[in-house]
Backbone as ProteinMPNN parsed JSONL, in Angstrom:
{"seq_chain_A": "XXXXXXXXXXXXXXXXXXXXXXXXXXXXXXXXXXXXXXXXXXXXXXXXXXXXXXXXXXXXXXXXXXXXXXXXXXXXXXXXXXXXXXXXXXXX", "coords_chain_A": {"N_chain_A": [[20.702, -40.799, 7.108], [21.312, -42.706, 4.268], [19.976, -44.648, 2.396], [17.679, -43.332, 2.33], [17.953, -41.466, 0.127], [17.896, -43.18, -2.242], [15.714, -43.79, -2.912], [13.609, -46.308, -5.163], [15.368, -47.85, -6.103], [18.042, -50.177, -6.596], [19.975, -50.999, -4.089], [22.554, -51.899, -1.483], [22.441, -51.566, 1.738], [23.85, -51.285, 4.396], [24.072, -52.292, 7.987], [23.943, -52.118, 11.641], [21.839, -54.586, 13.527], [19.637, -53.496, 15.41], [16.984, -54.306, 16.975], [14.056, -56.069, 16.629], [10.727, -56.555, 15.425], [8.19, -57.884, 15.787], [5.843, -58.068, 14.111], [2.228, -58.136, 13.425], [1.733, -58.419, 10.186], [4.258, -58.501, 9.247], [7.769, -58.721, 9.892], [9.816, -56.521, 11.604], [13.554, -55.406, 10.447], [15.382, -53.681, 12.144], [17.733, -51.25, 11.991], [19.879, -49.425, 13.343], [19.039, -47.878, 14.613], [16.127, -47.841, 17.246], [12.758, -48.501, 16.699], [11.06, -45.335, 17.401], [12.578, -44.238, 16.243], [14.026, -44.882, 14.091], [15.805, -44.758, 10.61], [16.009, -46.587, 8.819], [14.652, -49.657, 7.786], [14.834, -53.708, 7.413], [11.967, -55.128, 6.354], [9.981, -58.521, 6.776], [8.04, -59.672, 5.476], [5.093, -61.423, 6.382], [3.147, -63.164, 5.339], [3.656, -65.667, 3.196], [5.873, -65.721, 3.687], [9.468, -67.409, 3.794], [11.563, -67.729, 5.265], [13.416, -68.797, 7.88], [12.723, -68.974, 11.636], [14.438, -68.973, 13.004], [17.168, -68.174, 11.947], [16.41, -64.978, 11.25], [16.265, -64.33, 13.995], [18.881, -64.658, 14.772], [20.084, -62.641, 14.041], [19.668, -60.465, 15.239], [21.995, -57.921, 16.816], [23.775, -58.023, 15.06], [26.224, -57.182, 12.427], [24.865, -56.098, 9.273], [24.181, -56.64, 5.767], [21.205, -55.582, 3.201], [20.585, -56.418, 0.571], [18.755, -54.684, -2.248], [15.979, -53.321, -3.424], [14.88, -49.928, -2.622], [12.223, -48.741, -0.487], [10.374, -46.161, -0.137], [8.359, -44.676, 2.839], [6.568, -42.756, 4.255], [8.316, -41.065, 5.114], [10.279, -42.829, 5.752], [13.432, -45.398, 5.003], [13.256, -48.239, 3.183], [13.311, -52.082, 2.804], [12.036, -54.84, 1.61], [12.507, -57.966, 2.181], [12.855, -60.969, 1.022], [14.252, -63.523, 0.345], [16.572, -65.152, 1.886], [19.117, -65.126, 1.075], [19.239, -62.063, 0.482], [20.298, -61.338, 2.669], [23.143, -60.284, 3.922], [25.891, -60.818, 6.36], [28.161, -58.585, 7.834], [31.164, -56.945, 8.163], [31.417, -54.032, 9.786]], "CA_chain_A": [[20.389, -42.075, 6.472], [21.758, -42.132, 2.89], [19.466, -45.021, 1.728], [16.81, -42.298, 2.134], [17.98, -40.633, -1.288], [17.94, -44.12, -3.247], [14.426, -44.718, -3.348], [13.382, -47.029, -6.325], [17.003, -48.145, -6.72], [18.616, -51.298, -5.959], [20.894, -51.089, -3.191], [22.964, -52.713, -0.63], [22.086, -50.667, 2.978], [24.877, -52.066, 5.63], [24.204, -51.681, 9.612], [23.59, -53.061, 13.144], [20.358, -54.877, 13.906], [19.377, -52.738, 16.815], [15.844, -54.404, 17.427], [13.61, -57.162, 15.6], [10.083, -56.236, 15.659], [7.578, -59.113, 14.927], [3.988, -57.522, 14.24], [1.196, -59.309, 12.953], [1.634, -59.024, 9.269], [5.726, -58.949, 8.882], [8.834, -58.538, 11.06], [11.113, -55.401, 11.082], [14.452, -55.171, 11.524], [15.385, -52.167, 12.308], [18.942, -50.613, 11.555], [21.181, -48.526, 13.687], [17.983, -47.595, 15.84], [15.227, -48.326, 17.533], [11.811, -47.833, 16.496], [10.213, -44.941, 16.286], [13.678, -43.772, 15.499], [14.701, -45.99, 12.993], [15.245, -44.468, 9.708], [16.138, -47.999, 7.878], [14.086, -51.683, 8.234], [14.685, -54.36, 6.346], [10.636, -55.851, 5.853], [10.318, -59.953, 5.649], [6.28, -59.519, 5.027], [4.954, -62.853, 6.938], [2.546, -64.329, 3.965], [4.095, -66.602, 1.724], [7.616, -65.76, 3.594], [10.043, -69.107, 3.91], [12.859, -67.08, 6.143], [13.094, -69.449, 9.376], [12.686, -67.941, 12.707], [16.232, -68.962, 13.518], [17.822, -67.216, 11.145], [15.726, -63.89, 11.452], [16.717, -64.158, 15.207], [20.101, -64.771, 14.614], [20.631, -61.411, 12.944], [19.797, -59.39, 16.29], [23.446, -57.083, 17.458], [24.8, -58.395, 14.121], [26.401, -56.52, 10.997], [24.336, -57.088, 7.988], [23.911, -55.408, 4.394], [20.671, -56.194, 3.245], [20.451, -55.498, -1.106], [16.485, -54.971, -2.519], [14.675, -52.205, -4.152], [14.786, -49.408, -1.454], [11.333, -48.172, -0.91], [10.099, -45.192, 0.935], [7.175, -44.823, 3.16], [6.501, -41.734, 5.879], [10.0, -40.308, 5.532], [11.606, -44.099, 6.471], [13.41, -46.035, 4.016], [12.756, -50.415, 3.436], [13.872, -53.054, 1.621], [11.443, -55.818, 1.756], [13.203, -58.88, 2.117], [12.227, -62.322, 0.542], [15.078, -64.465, 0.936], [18.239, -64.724, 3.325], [20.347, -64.302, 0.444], [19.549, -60.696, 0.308], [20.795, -60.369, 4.041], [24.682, -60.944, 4.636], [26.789, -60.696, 7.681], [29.153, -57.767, 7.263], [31.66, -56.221, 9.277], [31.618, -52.648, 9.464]], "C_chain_A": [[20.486, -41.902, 4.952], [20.618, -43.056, 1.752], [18.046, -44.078, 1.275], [16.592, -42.0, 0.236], [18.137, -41.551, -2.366], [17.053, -44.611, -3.327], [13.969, -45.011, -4.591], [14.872, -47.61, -6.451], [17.399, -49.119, -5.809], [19.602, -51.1, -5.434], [21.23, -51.762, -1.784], [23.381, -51.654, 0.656], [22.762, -51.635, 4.079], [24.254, -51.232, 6.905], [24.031, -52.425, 10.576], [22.044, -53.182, 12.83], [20.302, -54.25, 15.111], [17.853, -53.506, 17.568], [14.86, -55.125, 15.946], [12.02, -56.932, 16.532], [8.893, -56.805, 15.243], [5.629, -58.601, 15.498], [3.045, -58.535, 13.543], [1.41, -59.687, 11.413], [3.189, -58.843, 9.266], [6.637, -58.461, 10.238], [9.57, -57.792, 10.666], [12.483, -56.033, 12.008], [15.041, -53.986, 11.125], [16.871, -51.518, 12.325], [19.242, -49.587, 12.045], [20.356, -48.149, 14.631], [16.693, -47.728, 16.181], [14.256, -47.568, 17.206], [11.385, -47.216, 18.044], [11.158, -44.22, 15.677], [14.418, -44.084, 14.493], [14.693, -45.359, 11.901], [15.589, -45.284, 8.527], [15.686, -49.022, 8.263], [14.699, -52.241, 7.532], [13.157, -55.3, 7.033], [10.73, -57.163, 5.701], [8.486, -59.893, 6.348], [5.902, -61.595, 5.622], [4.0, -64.009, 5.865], [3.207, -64.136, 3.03], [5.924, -66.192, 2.441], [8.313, -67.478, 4.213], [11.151, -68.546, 4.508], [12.525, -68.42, 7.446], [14.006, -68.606, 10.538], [14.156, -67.703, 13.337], [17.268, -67.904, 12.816], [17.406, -65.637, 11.072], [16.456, -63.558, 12.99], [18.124, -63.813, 15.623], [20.895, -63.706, 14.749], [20.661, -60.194, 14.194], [21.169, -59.283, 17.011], [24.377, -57.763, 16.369], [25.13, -57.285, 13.008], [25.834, -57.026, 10.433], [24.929, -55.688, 7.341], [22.75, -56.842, 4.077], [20.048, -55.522, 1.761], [19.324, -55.924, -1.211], [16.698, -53.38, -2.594], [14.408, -51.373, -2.744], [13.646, -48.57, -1.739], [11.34, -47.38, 0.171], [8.576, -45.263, 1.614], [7.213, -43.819, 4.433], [7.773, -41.2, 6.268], [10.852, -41.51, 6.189], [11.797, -44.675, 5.118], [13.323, -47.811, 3.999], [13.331, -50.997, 2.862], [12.807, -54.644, 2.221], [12.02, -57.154, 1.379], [12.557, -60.125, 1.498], [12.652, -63.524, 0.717], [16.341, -64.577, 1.493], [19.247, -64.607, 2.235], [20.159, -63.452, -0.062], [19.826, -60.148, 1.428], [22.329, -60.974, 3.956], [25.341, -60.34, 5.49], [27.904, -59.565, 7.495], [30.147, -57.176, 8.555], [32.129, -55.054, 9.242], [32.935, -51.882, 10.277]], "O_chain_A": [[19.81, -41.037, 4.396], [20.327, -42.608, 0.643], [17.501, -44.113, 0.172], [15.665, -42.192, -0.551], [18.476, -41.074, -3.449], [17.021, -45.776, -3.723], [13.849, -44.028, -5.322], [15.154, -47.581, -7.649], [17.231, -49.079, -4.59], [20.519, -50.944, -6.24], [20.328, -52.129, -1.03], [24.434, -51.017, 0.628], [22.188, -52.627, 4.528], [24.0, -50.028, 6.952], [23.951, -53.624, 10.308], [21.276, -52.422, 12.239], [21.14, -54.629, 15.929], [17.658, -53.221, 18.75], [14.927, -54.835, 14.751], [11.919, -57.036, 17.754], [8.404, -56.265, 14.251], [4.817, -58.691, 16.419], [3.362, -59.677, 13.211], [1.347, -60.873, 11.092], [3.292, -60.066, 9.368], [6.228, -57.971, 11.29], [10.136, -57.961, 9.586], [12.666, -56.587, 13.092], [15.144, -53.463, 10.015], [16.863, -51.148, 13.499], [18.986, -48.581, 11.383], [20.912, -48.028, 15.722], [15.958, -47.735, 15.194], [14.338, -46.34, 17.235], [11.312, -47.755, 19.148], [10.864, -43.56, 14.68], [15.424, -43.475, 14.128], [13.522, -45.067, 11.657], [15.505, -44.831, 7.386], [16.277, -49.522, 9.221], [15.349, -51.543, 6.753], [13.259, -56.014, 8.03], [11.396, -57.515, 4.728], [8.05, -60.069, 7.485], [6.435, -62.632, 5.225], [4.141, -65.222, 5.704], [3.44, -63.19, 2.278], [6.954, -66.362, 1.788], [7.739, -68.366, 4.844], [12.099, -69.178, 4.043], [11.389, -68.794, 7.737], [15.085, -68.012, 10.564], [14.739, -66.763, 13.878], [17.96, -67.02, 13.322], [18.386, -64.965, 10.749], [17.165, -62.558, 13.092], [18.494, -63.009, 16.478], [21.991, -63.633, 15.304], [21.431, -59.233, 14.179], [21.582, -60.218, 17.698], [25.545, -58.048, 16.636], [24.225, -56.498, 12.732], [25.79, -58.253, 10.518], [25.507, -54.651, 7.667], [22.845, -58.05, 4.292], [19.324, -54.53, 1.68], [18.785, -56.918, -0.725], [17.389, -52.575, -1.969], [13.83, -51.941, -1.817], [13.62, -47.819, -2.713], [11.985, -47.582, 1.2], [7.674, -45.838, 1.006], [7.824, -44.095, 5.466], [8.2, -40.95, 7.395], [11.82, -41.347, 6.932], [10.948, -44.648, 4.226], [13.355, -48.432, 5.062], [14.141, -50.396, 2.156], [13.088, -55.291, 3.23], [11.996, -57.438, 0.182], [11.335, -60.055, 1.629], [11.97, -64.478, 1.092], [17.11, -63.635, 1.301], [20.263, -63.962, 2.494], [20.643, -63.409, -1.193], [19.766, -58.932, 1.606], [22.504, -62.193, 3.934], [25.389, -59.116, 5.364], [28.727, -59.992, 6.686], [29.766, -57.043, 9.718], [33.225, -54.866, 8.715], [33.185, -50.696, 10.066]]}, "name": "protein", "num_of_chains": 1, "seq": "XXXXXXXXXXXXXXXXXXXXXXXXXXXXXXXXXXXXXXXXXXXXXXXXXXXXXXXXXXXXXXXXXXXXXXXXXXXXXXXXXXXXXXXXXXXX"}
């Protein structure tokens, strides 16, 4: 996982949605593999988010790239999402 080595740094992390993971306070999606294997999310934190569910849903067995501030946490890397135009459709 290469976003690994770009933590603090704005970058654009391309992959499959493998699995959309809707916990109490935000929803992962999870990149190239399934949690607890996953070693990329992209984060859309559920207070104060304006993403609609359709579009979040959408995104499951799709290409994205999803650019944001790649943070680290427990040896995984994130990008906390805010609004759908930091996810786009890509084809790898």
């Amino acid at each position: 996982n290469e976003a690994f080595y770009y933590g603090g740094q704005i970058k654009s992390v391309c992959g499959k949605v493998v699995e959309i993971s809707d916990l109490k306070s935000g929803i992962f999606l999870n990149i190239d593999k399934r949690f607890p294997a996953t070693e990329f999310s992209g984060i859309i934190w559920k207070k104060g988010n304006k993403i609609s569910l359709n579009f979040i849903n959408s995104l499951l067995h799709k290409d994205i790239c999803i650019k944001g501030k790649i943070r680290l946490y427990k040896g995984k890397a994130s990008v906390t999402i805010r609004n759908e135009d930091m996810i786009s459709k890509h084809s790898l």
